[in-house]
N, C-alpha and C positions, 0 to 999 in steps of 0.2 A: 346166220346168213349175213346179216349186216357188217356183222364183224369182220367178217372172211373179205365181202365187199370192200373197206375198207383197207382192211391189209393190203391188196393187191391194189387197190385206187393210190397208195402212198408209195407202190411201185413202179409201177406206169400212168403216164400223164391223161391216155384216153380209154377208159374202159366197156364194154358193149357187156349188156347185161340179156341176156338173151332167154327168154320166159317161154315156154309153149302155149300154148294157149286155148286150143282144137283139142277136144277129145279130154281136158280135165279144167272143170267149172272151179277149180282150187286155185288154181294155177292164173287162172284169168282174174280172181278177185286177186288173190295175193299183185300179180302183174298191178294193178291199182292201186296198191298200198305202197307196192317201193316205190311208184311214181311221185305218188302223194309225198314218200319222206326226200326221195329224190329232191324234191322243190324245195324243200323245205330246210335238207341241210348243205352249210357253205361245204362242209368236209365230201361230199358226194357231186360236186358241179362237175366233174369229169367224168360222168356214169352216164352213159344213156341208155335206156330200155329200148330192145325190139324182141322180135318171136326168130324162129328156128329156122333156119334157110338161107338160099344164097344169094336172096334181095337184101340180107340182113348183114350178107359181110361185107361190113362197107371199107375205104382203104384210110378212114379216118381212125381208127380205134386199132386201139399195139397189141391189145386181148381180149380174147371173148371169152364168157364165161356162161353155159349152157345150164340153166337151172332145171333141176330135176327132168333129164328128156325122160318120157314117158313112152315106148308104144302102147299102141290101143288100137282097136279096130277100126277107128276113126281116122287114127295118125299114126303114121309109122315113118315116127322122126328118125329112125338111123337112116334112112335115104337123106331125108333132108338135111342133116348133119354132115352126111357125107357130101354131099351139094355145097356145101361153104367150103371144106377142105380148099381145094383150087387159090378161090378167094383170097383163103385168110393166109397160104405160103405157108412160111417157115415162123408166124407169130403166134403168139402161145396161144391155147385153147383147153378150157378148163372145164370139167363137167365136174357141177355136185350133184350127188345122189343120183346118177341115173340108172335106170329100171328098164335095160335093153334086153 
C-alpha cells in the first residue's frame, strides 16, 4: 500500500488518501498508522488522510484514492463514493481493493 502511495505521490503534487472508517475497526486502526508514517516520512508531505464522502473531496487534492471501500450493514460506501463524484470532476479517483 505504501508503495502504491508513493508511486502515485511522485505523480501528482497533492494526494487525498481516503480510508472508511464506520463499519470496519481494521480500517480505523490502519487509518492511524498511515497517519503516524504520514508525519513521519519527508517522501509523503503531499498525502492527506480523510474518510469516504463528499466533505472529503476537497478542491485541493489532483487525486483521491479510496482504500479498500467496504459495504457493510453499517456503511454503504457506494453512495458515499458516488457523493464525491460531482466533487472530484474530471480528476483521477483510484480504488484499491474494493469489496462493492
Amino acid at each position: 500500500m505504501r508503495e502504491v502511495l508513493l508511486a502515485i505521490a511522485r505523480e501528482y503534487p497533492r494526494v487525498k488518501l481516503c480510508i472508511q472508517t464506520s463499519g470496519s475497526p481494521i480500517l480505523a486502526s490502519f487509518r492511524r498508522t498511515v497517519e503516524f508514517d504520514l508525519e513521519r516520512s519527508d517522501m509523503m508531505r503531499n498525502v492527506s488522510v480523510g474518510g469516504i464522502g463528499p466533505q472529503h473531496a476537497d478542491s485541493d487534492s489532483d487525486v483521491f484514492i479510496l482504500l479498500c471501500p467496504t459495504n457493510t450493514q453499517v456503511d454503504v460506501v457506494v453512495e458515499d463514493a458516488m457523493a464525491m463524484s460531482p466533487k472530484i470532476g474530471a480528476r483521477p479517483l483510484v480504488m484499491l481493493n474494493p469489496r462493492l
